[in-house]
C-alpha positions in Angstrom: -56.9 36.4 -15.1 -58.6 37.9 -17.7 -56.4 38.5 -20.6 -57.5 40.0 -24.2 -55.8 38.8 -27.8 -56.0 41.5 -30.4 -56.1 39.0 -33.6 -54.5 41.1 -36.5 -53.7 44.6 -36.4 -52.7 46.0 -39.9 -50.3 49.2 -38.8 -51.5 51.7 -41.2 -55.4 51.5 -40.8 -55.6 50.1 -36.9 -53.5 52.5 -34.5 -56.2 54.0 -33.4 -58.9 51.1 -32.7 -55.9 48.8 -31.0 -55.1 51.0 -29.2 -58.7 51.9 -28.0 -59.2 48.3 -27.6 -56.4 48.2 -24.9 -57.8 50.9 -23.2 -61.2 49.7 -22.7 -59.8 46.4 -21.7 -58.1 47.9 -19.2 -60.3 50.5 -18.1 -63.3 47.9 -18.1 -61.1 45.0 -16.2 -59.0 43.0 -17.8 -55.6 42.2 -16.8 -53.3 43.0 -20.0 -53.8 42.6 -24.2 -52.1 40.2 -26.0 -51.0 41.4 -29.6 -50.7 39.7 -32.8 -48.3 42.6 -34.7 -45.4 44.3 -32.9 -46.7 48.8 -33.4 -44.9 50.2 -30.9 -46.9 53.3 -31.1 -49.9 51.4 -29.9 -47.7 49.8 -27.4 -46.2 52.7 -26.0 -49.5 54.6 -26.3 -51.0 52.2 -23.8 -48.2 51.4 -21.1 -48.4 55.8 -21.3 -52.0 55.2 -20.1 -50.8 53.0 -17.0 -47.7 54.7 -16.4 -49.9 57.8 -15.8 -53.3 56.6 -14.7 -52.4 53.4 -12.7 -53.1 49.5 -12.7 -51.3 46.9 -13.4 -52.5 46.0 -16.8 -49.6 44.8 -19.1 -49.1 44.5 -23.3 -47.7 41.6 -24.5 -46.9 40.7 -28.4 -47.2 36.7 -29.2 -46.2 35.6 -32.7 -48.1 32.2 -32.9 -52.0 33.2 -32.0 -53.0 29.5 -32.7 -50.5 28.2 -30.1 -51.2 31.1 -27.7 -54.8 30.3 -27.3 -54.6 25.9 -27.6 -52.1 26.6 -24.7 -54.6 28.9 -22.5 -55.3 27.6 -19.9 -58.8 29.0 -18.8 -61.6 29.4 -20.9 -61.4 31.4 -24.5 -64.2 33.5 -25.5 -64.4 35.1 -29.1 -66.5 37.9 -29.3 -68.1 37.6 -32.8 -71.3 38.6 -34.1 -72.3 35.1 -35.2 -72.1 34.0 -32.0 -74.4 32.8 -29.2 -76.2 35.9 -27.4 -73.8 37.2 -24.7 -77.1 37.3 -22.5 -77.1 33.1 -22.5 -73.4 32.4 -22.0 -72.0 35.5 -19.5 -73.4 33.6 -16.4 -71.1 30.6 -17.4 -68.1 32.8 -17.7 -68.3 35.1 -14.9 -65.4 33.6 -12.1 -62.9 31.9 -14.7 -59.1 32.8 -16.4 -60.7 34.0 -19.7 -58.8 34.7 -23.0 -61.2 37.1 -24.7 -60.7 37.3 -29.0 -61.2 40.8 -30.9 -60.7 40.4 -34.4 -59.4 43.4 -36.6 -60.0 41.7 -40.3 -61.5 38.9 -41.0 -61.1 35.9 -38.2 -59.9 32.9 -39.6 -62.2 30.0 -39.1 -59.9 28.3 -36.8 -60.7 30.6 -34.0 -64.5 29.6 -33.9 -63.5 26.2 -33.8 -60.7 26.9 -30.7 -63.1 29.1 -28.5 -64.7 27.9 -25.8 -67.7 30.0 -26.1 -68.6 32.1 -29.2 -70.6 35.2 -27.9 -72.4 37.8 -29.8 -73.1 41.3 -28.5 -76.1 41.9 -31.1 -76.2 40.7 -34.5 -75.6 43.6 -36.4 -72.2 44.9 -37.3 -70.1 47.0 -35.0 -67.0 47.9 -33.2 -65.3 45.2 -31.3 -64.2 48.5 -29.1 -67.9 48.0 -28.5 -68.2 44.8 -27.9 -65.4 44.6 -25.6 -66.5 47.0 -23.3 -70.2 45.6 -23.6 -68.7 42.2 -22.6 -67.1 43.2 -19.6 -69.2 45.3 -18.4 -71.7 42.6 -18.5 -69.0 40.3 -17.2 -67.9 42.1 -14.0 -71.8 43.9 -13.9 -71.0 47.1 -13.8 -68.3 46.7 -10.9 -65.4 47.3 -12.9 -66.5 51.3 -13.4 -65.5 52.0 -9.4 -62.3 50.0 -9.7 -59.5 52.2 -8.5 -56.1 52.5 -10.1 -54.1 54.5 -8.2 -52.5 56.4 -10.7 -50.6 59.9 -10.8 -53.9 61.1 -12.4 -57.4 60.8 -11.4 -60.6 62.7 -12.4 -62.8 64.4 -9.6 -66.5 63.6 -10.8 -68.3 67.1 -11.9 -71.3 68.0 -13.4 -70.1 71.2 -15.3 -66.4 71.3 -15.4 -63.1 68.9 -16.1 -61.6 68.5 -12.3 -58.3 66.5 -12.7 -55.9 65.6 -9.4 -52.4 64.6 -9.6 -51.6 62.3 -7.1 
């Protein structure tokens, strides 16, 4: 079970980057996003996504983030540049229920004290679209890519031209 909490989302400035950050996680492997504000655009956006290009990935909205991750029960990793290189801690987190943190604003310092595991993906600032889709890439090692979904859509792989089949 890999699950991903979106901390903060402010409505007018975030649509977009929530909802990107739902469809990496499921696109890259994860089970479903937790959400911290209610945007039905983002939400409907993303269940659009599974409805039409399969999986089972789900979007849930929590009101109590602090509860939601001292209740997880698995192993909660905040993705943060300040953290420990992703490169020293992925080998212990490959295997386990994780609760993966994305921030949107600035991430209260409670949440470095509740993770499990801290983890960079480089020291420099960046999307955490990025460092999502670094992490679980790194996570699942590039398995995740041929996962199939079994959708109504799916792309045909081409060299020159878009090749889409409805299923």
């Amino acid at each position: 079970m890999i699950e991903v909490l979106r901390l903060g989302h402010r409505p007018l400035r975030d649509k977009r980057i929530t909802t990107h950050t739902g469809l990496v996680a499921r696109a890259f492997g994860a089970d479903g996003i937790v959400l911290t504000t209610e945007d039905n655009a983002v939400i409907n956006s993303i269940k659009k996504v599974v409805k039409n290009w399969g999986g089972n990935f789900y979007v849930k909205v929590i009101k109590d983030w602090e509860s939601y991750i001292k209740n997880w029960r698995g192993v909660v990793v905040h993705l943060t540049m300040y953290g420990l290189p992703v490169e020293e801690t992925i080998r212990d987190l490959r295997g386990k229920d994780l609760l993966i943190i994305v921030g949107s604003q600035k991430v209260p310092k409670e949440v470095f004290e509740l993770a499990d595991f801290n983890v960079s993906i480089g020291t420099q600032p960046h999307s955490e679209v990025s460092a999502l889709a670094i992490f679980l890439d790194r996570l699942f090692e590039g398995r995740e890519l041929y996962k199939e979904f079994n959708g109504h859509l799916k792309i045909i792989p081409s060299e020159k031209s878009k090749k889409l089949q409805k299923i």
